[in-house]
N, C-alpha and C positions, 0 to 999 in steps of 0.2 A: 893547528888542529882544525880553526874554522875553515881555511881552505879546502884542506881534504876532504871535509863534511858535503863541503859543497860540492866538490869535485864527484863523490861518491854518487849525491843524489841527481846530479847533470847527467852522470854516464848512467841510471838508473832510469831516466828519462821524466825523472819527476819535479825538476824544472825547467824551466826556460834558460838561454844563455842571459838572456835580460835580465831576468830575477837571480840568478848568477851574480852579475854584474852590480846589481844595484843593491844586495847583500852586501856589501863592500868586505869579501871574504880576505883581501890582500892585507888590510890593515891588521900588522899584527898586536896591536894596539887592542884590537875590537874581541871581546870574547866571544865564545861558539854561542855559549847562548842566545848573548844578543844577535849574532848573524840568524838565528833561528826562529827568533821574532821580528826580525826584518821579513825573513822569506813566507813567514804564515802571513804578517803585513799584506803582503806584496800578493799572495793569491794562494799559494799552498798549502793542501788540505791538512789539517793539523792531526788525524785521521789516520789518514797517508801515510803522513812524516812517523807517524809513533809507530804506524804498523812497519817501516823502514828498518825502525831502530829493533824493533819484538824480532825479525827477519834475521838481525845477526845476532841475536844473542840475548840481545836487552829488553826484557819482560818480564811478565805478561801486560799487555797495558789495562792499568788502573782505571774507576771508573767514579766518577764524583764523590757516589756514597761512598768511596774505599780510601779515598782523601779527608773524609772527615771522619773518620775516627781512627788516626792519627793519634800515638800514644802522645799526652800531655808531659809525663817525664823527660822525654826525648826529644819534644818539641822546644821545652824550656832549657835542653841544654845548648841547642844550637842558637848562636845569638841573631838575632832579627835580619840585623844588616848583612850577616853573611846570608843567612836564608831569600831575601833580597834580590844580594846583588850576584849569587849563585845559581839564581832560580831552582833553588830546591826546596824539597819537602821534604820534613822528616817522617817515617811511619810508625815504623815499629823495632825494639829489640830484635835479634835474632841469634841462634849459633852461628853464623854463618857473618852477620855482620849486620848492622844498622840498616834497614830499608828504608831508602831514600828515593822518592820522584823525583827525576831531574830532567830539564828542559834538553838534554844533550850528555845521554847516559853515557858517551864515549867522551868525553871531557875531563883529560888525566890531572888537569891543575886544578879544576874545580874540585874532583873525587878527593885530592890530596887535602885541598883544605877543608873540604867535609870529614875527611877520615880523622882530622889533625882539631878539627870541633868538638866533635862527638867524641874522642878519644877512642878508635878500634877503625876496622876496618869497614867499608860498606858495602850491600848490595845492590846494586841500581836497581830502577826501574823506571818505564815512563806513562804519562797519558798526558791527553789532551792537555794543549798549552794554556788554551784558556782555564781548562779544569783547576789545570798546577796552578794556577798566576792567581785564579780566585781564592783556594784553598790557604796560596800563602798570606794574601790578604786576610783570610778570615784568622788566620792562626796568628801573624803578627800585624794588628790592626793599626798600630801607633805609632806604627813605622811609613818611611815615603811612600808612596803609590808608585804599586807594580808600572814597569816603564809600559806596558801594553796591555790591558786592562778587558778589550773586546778583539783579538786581532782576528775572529772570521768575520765581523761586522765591519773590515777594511775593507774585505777582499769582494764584498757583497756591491759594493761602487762598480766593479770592476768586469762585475760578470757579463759575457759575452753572448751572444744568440747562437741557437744549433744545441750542440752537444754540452753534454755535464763536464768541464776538462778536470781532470785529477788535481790540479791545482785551484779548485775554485772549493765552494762550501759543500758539503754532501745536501745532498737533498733531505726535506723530514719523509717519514715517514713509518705508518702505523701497523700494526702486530694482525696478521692474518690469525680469523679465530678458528678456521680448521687447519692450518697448518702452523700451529704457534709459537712451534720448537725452531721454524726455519730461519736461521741466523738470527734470530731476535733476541736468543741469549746471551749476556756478555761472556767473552773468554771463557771459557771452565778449568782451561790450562791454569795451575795456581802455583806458585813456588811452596816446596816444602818447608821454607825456613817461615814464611808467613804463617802457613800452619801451625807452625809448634810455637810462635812467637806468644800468644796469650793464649786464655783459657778460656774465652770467650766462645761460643760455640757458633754467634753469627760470622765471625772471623774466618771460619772452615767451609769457605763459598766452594771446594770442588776436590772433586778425587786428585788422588796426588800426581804433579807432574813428572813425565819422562826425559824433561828439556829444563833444566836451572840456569841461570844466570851467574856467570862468574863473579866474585865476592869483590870482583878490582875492575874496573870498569875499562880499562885497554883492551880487551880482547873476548869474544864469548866464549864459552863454558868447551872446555876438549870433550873426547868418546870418554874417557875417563870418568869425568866429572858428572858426566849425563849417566854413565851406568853406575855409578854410584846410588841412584835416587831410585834406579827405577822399582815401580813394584813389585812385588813377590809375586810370583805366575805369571808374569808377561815375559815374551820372550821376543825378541828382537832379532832380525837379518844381523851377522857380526858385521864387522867394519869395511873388513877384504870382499865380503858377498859380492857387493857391486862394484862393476868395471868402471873406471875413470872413463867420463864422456867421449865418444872418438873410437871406443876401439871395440870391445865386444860387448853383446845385446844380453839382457837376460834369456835362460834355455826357453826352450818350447816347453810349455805346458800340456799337461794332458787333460784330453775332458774332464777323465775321473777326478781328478783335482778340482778342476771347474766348479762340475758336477754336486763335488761338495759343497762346495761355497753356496751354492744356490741351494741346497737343501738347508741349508741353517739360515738362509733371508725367510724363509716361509716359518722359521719356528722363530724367529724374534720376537720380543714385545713390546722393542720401542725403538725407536727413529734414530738415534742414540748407535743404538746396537746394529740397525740398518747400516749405517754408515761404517762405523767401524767393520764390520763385515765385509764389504765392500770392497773397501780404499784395501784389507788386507787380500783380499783376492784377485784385487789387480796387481798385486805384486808378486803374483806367479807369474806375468808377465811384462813386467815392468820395473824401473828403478825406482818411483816413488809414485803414490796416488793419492789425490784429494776430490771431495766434493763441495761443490760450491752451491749454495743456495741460490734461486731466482727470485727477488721478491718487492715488489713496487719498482720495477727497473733498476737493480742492483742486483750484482751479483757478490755476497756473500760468502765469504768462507764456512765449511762448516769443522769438518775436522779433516785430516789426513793419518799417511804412513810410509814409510820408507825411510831410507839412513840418511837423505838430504832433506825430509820433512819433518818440521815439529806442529803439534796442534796449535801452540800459541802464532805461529808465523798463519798460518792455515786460518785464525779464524780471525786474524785481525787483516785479513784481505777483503778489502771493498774497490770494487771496480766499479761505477755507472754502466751498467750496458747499452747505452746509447755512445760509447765513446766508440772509436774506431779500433778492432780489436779483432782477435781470432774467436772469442767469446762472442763477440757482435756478429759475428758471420753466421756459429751455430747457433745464435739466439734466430738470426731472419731467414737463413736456407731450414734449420728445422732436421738438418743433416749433421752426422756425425763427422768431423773435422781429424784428420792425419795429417800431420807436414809438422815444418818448422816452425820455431816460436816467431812470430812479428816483432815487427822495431816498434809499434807503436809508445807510449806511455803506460798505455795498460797493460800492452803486453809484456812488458819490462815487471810492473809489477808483479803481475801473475807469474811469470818467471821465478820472479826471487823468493817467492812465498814456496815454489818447488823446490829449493835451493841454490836455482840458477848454474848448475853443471849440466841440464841437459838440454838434447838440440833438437828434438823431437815430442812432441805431444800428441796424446789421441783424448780429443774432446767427444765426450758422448751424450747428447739429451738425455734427460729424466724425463717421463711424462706420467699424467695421472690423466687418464683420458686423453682430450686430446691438448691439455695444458702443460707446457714445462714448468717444470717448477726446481728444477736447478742440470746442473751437468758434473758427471764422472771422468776427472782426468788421471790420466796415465802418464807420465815422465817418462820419456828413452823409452819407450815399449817395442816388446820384438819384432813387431811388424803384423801379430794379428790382433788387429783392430777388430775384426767380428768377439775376438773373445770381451773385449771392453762393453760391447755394447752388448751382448748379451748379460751382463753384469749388471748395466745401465737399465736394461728394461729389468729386468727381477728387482730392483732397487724401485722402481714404477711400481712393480705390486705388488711387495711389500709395502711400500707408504701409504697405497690405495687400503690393502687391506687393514691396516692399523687405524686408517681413518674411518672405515667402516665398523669396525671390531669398538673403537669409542665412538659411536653415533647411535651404535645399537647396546650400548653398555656392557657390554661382552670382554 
């Protein structure tokens, strides 16, 4: 299993053959975990990795505060050392199965002896490695020290001049006060089963998700599983709508279709609603859409749509835009981008946060004046690119006007 991991995130472009190699992924001796605190060790953004793992299935990723309150019943059933040497967390009860953060949600021997601890079955989930490594520190304190304790404070040795690479530390940075919504929110995408896990009502961080995490950690979640959850009045493209990559485009749209789309950005009342608006109006002409926030030289997922898109994959995508990228191109031309996905590392990323079935993209600026402040893409689109950016600018004055509509308390 550690091999394949590796194998997955090599051909994914999200590491090096070096850090490949010096993962010692071949020892089948060596568990996935610890190959996975070799490779954040070694330079890879722990970020990345979790957003990797949110990509197939295994989500939403966790965020400090969501590690420390950690049910105590659950906690004290799992013994230290297995918690440890499994690098897991336990979270919370659930109908669905024990929520457990784990370094390596696709790890079938781990999940067995977790399900075989706890007694029942689990739900994965992951977040940041240091996050997990410290939370399990703090939950069993009397036990050995985590084997990796600071692993981005490795990779911080190592960093190189130029560009931010995908395997190094994300950069910090702070909350724009007029545009405060953009990507500065964590996830909102939440599993139902955490929802109904307590009664606590700080617990119920977001509207319910359209994408769960399968209760067994081999494989994500089927169409099944996911229309199982979804909410009452949303209504989703069926499974057949879209063509397997390669062969036929979505139909032509018609203005009047457009037409409407753009008549409902003018009556929104939040950024929120901008977006989802949006991404579902580019899929009159296209297989899936997302927009991605611009913000301190990062590009941002914000949310998406389509039948290869889920919002938790969508908003745990961070790219550097200083890296080399099709996103880097439309960030410096200022032009809207048509063509193929890039080999780059980021483009890989950005790929698979679309679901990685398609071979064409239309990236389009956002602007508020004359600033970008994020871009609207389209997956597999039919070929009319003018319709995307006419999308992209009404998505420009909507956010302008919202921002005016709160400055003037209106």
């Amino acid at each position: 299993m550690a091999g394949r991991l590796v194998d997955q995130l090599l051909d994914a472009g999200l590491i090096s053959e070096a850090q490949a190699r010096g993962s010692d992924p071949g020892d089948r001796a060596l568990p996935s975990r610890q190959v996975v605190q070799n490779l954040v060790a070694a330079g890879l953004d722990e970020r990345v990795l979790a957003g990797f793992f949110v990509t197939r299935g295994f989500g939403p990723m966790l965020q400090a505060k969501d590690l420390a309150r950690a049910d105590a019943d659950l906690v004290n059933r799992l013994p230290a050392v297995v918690a440890h040497d499994l690098c897991a967390m336990p979270l919370r009860p659930s109908q669905a199965g024990a929520i457990v953060a784990m370094a390596d949600p696709t790890d079938q021997h781990a999940a067995a002896k977790l399900g075989e601890a706890l007694g029942g079955s689990i739900l994965p989930t992951v977040a940041k490695l240091s996050d997990l490594l410290a939370s399990i520190e703090r939950a069993y304190p009397q036990e050995r020290p985590t084997l990796l304790t600071d692993p981005v404070a490795a990779a911080r040795a190592r960093a190189p001049s130029g560009i931010v690479p995908l395997v190094q530390e994300k950069p910090n940075f702070s909350t724009d006060q007029t545009l405060s919504a953009f990507a500065s929110t964590p996830s909102p995408s939440w599993d139902r089963a955490w929802r109904r896990s307590t009664t606590e009502r700080e617990v119920s961080l977001t509207p319910e998700s359209t994408h769960i995490p399968s209760a067994f950690v081999s494989r994500p979640p089927t169409e099944e599983a996911r229309s199982s959850v979804r909410p009452s009045g949303v209504s989703y493209p069926p499974s057949g709508s879209y063509p397997p990559s390669g062969t036929t485009r979505p139909p032509a749209v018609s203005d009047s279709a457009i037409d409407a789309h753009l008549a409902e950005l003018t009556r929104v009342t939040s950024r929120d609603d901008v977006v989802r608006v949006a991404c579902h109006a580019c899929l009159a002409t296209a297989r899936g859409a997302a927009f991605l926030a611009l913000r301190k030289g990062v590009f941002r997922g914000w949310d998406g749509a389509g039948e290869d898109v889920t919002s938790a994959g969508i908003r745990s995508l961070w790219v550097p835009a200083s890296n080399p990228s099709i996103l880097n191109e439309v960030l410096h031309t200022g032009r809207p981008f048509h063509g193929a996905y890039g080999q780059t590392a980021a483009d890989h990323l950005f790929r698979a946060a679309l679901g990685s079935n398609g071979r064409e993209v239309v990236i389009a600026p956002v602007m508020i004046g004359s600033r970008m402040v994020g871009v609207l893409c389209a997956n597999e689109p039919s070929g009319q690119t003018a319709v995307v950016e006419r999308i992209a600018e009404a998505v420009g004055q909507a956010f302008e006007r919202l921002i005016v509509s709160q400055k003037s308390g209106g």
